[in-house]
C-alpha positions in Angstrom: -16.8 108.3 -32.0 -18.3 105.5 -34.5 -14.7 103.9 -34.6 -14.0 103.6 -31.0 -17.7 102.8 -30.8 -17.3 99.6 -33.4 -13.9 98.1 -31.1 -15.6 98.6 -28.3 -18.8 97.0 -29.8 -16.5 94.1 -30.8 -14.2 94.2 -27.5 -17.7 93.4 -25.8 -18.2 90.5 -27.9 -14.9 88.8 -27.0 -15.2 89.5 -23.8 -19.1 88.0 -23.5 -17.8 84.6 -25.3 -14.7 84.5 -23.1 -16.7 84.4 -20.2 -19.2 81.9 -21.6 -16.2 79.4 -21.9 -14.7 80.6 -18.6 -18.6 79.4 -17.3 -18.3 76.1 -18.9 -15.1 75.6 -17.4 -13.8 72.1 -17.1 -15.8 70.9 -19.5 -16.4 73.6 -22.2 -17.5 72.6 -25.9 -15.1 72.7 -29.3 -17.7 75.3 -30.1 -17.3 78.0 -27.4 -13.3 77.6 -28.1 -13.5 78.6 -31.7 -15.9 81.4 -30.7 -13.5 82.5 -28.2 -10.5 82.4 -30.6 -12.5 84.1 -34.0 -13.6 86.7 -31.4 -10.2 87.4 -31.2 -9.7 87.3 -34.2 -12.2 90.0 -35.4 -10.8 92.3 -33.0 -7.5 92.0 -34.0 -8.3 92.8 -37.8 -10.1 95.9 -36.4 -7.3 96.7 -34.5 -5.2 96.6 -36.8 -6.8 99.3 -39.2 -6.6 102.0 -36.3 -4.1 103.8 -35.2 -5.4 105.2 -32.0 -7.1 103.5 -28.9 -8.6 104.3 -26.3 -6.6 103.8 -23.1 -9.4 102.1 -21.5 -9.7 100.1 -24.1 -5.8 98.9 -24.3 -6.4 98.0 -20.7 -9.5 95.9 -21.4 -7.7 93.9 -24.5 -4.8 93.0 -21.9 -7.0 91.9 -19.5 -8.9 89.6 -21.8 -5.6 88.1 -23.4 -4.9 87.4 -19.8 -7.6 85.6 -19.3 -7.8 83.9 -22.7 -3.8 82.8 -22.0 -5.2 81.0 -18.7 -7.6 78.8 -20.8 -5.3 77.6 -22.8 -5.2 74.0 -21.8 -8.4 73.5 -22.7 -8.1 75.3 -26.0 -5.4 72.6 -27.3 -7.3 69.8 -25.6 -10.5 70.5 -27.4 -9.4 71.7 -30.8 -6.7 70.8 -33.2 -5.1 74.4 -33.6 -2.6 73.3 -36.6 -5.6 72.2 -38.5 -7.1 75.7 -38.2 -4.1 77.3 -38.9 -3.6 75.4 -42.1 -7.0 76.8 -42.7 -6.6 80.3 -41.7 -2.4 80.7 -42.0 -2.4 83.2 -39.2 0.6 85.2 -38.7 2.9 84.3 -35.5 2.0 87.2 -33.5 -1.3 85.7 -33.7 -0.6 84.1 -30.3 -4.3 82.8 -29.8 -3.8 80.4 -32.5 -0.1 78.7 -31.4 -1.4 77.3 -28.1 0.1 74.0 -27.6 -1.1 71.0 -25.6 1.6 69.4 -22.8 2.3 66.9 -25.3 2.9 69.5 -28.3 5.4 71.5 -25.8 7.5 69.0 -25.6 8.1 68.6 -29.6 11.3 70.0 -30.1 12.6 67.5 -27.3 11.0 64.5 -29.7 12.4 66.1 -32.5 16.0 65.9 -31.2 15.6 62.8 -29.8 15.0 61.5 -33.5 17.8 63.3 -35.1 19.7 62.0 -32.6 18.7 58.2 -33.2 19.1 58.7 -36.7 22.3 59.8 -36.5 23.6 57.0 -34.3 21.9 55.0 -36.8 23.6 55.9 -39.6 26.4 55.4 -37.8 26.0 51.9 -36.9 24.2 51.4 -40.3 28.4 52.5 -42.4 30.0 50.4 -39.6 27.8 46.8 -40.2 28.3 47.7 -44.1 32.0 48.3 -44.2 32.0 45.4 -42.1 29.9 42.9 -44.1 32.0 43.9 -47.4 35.3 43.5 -46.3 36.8 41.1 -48.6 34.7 41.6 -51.2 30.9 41.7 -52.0 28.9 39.0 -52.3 25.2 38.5 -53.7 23.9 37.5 -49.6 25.6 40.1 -48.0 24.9 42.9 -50.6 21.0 42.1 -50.6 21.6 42.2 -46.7 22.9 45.7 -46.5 20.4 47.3 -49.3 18.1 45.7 -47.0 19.0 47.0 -43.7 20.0 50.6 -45.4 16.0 50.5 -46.0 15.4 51.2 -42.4 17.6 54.7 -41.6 16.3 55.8 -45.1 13.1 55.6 -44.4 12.7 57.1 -40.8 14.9 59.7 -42.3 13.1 60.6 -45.5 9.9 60.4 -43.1 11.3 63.3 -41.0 13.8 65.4 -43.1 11.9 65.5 -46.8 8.8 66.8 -47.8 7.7 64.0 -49.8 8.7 61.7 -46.5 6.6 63.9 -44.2 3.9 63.7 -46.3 3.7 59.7 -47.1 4.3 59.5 -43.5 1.6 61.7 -42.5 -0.6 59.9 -44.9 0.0 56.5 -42.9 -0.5 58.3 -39.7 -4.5 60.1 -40.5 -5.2 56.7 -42.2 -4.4 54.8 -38.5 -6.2 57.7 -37.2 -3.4 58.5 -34.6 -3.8 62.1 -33.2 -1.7 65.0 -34.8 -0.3 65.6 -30.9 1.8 62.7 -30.7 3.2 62.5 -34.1 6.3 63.7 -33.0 6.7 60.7 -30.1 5.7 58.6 -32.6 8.7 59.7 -35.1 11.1 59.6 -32.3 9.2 56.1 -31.2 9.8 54.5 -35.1 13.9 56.1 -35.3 14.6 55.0 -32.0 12.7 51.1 -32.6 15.5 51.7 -35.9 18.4 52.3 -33.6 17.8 49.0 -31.9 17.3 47.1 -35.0 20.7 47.9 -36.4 22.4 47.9 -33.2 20.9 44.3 -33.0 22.5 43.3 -36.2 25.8 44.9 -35.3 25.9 42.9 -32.4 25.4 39.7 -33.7 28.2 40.4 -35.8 30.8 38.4 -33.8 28.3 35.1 -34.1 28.2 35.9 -37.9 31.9 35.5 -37.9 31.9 31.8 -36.7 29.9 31.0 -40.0 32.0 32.9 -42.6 35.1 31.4 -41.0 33.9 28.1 -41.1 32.9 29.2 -45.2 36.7 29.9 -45.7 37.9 26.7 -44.0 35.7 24.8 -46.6 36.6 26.9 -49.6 40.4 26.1 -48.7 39.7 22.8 -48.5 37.8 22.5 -51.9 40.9 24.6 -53.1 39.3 27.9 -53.7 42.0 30.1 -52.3 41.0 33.6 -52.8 37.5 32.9 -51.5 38.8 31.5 -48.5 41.3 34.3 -47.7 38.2 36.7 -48.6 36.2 35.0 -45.8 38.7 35.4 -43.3 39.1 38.4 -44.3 35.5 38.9 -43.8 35.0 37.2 -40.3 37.9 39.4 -39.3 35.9 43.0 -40.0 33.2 41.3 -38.3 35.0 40.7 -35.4 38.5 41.9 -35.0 39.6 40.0 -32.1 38.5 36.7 -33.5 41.9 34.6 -33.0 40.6 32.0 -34.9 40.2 33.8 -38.1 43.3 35.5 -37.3 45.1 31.9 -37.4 43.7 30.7 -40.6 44.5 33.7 -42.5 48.0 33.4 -41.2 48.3 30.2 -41.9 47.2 30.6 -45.7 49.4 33.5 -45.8 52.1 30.9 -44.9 50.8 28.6 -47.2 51.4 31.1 -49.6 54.8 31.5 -48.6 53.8 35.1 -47.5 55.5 35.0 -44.8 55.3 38.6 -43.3 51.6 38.8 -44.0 51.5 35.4 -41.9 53.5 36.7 -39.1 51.5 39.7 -38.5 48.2 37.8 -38.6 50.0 35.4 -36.0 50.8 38.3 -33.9 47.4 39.4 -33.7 45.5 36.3 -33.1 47.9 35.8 -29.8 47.5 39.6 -28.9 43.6 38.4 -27.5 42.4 36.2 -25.1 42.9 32.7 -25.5 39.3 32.0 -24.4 38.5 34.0 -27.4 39.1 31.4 -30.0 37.0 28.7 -31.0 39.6 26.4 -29.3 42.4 27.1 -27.7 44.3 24.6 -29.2 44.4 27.1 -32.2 45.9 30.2 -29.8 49.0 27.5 -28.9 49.2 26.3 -33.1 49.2 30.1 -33.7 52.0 30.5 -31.1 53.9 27.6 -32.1 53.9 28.7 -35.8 54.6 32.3 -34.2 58.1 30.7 -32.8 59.1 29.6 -35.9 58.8 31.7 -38.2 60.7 33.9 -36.1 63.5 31.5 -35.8 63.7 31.1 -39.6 64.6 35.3 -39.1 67.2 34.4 -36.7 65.3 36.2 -33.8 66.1 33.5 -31.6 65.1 35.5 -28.4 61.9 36.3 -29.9 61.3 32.9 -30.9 61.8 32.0 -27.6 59.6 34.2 -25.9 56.3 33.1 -28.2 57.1 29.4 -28.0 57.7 29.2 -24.2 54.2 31.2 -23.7 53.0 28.3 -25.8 54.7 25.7 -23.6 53.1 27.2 -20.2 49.9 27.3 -21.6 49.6 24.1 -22.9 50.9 23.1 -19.5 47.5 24.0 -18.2 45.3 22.6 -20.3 43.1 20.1 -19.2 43.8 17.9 -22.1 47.2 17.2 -21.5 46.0 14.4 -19.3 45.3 12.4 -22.5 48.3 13.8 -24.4 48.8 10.3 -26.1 45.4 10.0 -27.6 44.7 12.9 -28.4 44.5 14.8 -31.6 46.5 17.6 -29.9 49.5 16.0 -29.1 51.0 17.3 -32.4 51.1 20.4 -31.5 52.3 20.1 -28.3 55.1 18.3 -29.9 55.7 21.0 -32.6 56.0 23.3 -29.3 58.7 21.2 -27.5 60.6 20.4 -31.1 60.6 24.2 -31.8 61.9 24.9 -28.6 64.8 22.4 -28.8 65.3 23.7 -32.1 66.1 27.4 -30.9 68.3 26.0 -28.2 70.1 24.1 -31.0 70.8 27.5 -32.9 71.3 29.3 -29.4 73.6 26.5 -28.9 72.2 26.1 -25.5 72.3 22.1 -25.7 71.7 20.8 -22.4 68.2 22.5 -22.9 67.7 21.8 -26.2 68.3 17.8 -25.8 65.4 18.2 -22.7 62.7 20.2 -25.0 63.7 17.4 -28.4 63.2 14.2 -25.9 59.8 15.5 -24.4 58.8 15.8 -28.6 60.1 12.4 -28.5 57.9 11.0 -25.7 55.0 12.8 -27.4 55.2 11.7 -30.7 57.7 9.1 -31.0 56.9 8.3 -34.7 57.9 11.5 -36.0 61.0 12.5 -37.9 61.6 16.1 -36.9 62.9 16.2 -33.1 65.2 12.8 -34.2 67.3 14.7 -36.7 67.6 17.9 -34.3 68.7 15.7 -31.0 71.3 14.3 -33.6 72.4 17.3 -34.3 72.7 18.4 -30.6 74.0 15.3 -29.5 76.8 16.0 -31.8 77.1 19.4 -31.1 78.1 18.6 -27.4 80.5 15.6 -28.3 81.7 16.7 -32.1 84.5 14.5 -31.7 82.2 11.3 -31.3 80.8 11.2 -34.5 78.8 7.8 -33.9 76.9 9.7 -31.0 73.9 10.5 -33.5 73.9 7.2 -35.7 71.2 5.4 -34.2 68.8 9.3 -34.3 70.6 10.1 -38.0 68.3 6.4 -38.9 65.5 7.1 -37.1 65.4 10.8 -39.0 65.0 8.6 -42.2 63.1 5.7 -41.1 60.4 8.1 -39.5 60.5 10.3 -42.4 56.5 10.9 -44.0 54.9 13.3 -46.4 53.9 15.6 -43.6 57.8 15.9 -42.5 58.3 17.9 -45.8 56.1 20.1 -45.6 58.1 22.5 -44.3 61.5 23.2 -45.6 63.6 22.9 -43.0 62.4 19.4 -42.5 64.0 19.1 -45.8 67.2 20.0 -45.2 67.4 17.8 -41.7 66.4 14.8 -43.7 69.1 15.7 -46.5 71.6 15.9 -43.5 70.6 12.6 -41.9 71.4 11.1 -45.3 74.6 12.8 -45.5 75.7 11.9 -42.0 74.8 8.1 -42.4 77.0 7.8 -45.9 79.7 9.4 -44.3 79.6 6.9 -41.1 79.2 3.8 -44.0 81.6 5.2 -46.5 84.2 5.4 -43.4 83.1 2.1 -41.8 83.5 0.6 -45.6 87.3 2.5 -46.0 88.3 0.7 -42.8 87.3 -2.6 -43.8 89.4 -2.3 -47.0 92.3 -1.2 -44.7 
């Protein structure tokens, strides 16, 4: 009898400091909790050293737990259960110990939200690096990724390793923030990460501008591979960038790479003319487009990329002020293009419209003279004076700039050609 004496004795004691907290109720003390719970506890331990119970007594313990499961509420408002079960290390079944508060319930929602932010970040944190070293590494964007890497690693050592969880749980006693909501504040800090980095993903495009603008200036100071590494750059930064897309091309060509230029051609006029710094680039990247394809003998191609250029330049605004502006050129390396595949297409009527309207834009230039020669004596090849007066204006318009490519070249070699012939038979018939 002394044993079921003693539970009962101790039953009686839990159930007495139960209801003293149940009287307290709303407002009980820390004190009456912990009384409540070590009650419990006592009477556990002496459970567990029996091996029979009273039926009575089996009843009363279930009735209790009941009531103590009711309060618990206010148990995790009062007291800070994980403390005392750092203290104590209870056992799971130990129910009376795991209560959590409505904040603490929601945990493993908090917890997933941060794995899930740090994940996304991670993401975004390989896609701005692979970005930002495309074309090489250099010492401003290096620093800037090791700085930017500082954030994921962080939040992430703070939630997945010990040593992060207990640094971080250093900082968070020392601001004297509540055990409860360290969880929200974890998901808080990885999701105030997220937002950083997709902030500085975002601006990539504008960073773009700046690097492209670097590679314009290297080129120009003659430092080739740094410029093609900039473009290269403001490319991975922002793929559709037309503008970079022109200038790489056009070093490419420079280069006399002429495939690489073509594809980077293709590209830039793949997007959205609004997308370049100025459109006046999308028609150059056309135009140059044209003819490289025409120096393939893809005539139809050729065509296709240099009319598209024609129409849009059509509706610009500037071609209001074509004869003072800095972008007639282009639209006169459109129209000469144009009369240029016509010429190989031998489609002359065309042809002689597309060179005169390069005339009437740039009427200094050498270019469009020696092709309308060419097509003037194309459709009358018995006339061979036809072209005389355009063979002299080929040479006498002839400038650096006119040689810069090779086919300008060769036309000028031809004008020369044409006009000793014309002399050497004007001179023959003299003699005669």
């Amino acid at each position: 009898m002394s044993e079921v004496k003693s539970v009962s004795q101790v039953l009686l004691g839990y159930k007495s400091a139960l209801e003293k907290l149940e009287a307290k109720d709303p407002e009980p003390s820390s004190t009456d909790v912990l009384v409540v719970l070590m009650k419990r506890e006592d009477l556990q331990a002496l459970l567990s050293e029996h091996s029979e119970l009273l039926t009575a007594d089996l009843i009363a313990i279930a009735d209790l737990d009941k009531r103590l499961k009711k309060q618990k509420n206010v148990i995790a408002k009062l007291i800070k259960l994980s403390e005392w079960r750092s203290i104590l290390a209870p056992p799971e079944n130990h129910w009376w110990w795991f209560f959590s508060s409505k904040w603490e319930r929601f945990d493993w929602l908090w917890n997933a939200g941060s794995i899930l932010f740090l994940a996304v970040s991670l993401g975004l944190l390989l896609n701005t690096s692979t970005r930002l070293l495309s074309g090489g590494a250099t010492s401003g964007n290096t620093v800037f990724v090791v700085l930017q890497s500082v954030l994921p690693l962080v939040a992430g050592g703070g939630a997945f390793t010990k040593v992060g969880k207990e640094a971080y749980e250093k900082i968070l006693i020392s601001l004297q923030i509540d055990k409860q909501f360290w969880q929200e504040i974890s998901c808080g800090l990885s999701f105030l990460v997220l937002c950083v980095l997709f902030g500085v993903n975002s601006t990539l495009p504008n960073w773009a501008i700046a690097v492209n603008r670097s590679g314009i200036e290297n080129y120009n100071n003659k430092r080739i591979e740094s410029a093609k590494a900039d473009f290269e750059r403001a490319i991975a930064m922002r793929p559709d960038y037309g503008e970079a897309r022109y200038n790489l091309g056009w070093l490419y060509e420079e280069l006399n790479d002429l495939d690489n230029a073509k594809v980077q051609y293709e590209l830039a006029v793949q997007g959205d003319p609004q997308k370049f710094d100025h459109v006046i680039t999308y028609l150059k990247a056309l135009n140059n487009l044209g003819r490289l394809y025409i120096l393939k003998k893809e005539y139809g191609t050729a065509v296709r990329f240099l009319s598209q250029g024609i129409q849009e330049s059509e509706s610009t605004k500037s071609m209001t002020s074509r004869e003072n502006s800095s972008e007639a050129g282009v639209y006169y390396n459109l129209r000469k293009n144009m009369g240029w595949v016509r010429l190989m297409q031998e489609r002359y009527v065309e042809a002689e419209v597309h060179l005169r309207s390069a005339i009437l834009l740039d009427s200094k230039r050498s270019s469009a003279y020696c092709l309308l020669a060419q097509v003037l004596e194309a459709k009358e090849p018995k006339n061979q004076a036809i072209g005389l007066e355009l063979w002299t204006k080929c040479i006498s318009s002839a400038t650096p700039r006119d040689f810069s490519q090779p086919e300008g070249d060769d036309w000028y070699g031809l004008a020369n050609k044409r006009l000793d012939k014309t002399f050497s038979n004007k001179d023959t018939s003299k003699d005669k």
